[in-house]
C-alpha positions in Angstrom: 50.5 204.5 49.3 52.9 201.7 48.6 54.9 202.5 51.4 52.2 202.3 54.4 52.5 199.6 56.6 50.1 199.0 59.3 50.7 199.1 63.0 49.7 199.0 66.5 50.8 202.6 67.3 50.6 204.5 64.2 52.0 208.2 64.1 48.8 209.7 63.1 50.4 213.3 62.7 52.5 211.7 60.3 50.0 209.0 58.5 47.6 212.7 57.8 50.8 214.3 56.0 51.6 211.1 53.6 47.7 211.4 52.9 48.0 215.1 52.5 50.7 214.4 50.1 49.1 212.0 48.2 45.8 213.9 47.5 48.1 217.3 46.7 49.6 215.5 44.1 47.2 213.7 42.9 44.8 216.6 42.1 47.3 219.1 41.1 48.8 216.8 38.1 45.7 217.7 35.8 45.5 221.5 36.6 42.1 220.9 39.1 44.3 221.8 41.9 44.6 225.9 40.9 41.0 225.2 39.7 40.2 224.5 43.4 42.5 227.3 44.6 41.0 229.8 42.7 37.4 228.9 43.0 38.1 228.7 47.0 39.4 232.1 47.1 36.7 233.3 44.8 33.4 231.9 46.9 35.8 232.5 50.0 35.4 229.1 51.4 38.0 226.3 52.5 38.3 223.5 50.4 36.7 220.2 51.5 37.2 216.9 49.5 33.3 215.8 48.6 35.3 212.1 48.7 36.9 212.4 52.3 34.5 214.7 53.9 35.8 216.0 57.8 32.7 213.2 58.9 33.1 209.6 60.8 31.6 208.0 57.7 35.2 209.1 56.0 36.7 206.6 58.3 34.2 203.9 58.9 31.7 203.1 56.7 29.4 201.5 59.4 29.9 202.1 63.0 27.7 199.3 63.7 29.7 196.7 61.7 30.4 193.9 64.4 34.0 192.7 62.5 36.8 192.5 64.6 38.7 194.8 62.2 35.7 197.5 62.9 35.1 196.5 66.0 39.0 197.6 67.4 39.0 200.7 65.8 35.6 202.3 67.0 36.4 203.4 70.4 39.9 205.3 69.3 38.8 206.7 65.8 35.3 207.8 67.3 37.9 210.2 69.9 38.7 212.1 66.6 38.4 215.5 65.6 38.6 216.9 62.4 41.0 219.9 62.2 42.8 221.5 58.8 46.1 221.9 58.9 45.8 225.7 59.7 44.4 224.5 63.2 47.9 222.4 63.8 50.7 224.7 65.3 53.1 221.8 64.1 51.9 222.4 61.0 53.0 226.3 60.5 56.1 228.0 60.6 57.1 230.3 63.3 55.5 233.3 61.5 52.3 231.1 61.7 52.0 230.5 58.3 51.8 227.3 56.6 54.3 225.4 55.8 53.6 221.6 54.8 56.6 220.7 53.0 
């Protein structure tokens, strides 16, 4: 995420894709990515990353942490919900499938 530079207004939407990105690639340069694909489709379940799971703990460790840094961020990030990309009608095509890149 060399390219991420933090801001007052951030385009979420767009932050979400770069991290989409990232963990794509990432997991599918070893072969684990059609590992989790097919063991998804097998168990039919939707893939959740144990490291980044859809929780508030994902984005703040401690909600209670009294640093300033914390502190800002509690009130916006605790407005959050937790959708998959599915769920986003930006995020499919006009046939309704989707289509991330």
């Amino acid at each position: 995420m060399s390219d991420y530079k933090p801001c007052d207004k951030c385009d979420l939407g767009e932050l979400g894709r770069k991290l989409f990105g990232i963990l794509l690639r990432s997991t599918a340069s070893d072969g684990s990515f059609d590992d989790m694909l097919a063991y998804c489709e097998k168990k039919k379940v939707k893939y959740t990353d144990e490291s980044f799971p859809p929780n508030k703990k994902s984005l703040i460790n401690d909600w209670t942490d009294e640093s300033d840094d914390i502190v800002e961020k509690v009130e916006e990030w605790g407005e959050f919900t937790w959708e998959r990309a599915s769920e986003m009608p930006e995020m499919n095509d006009e046939d309704g499938v989707l289509a991330v890149f």
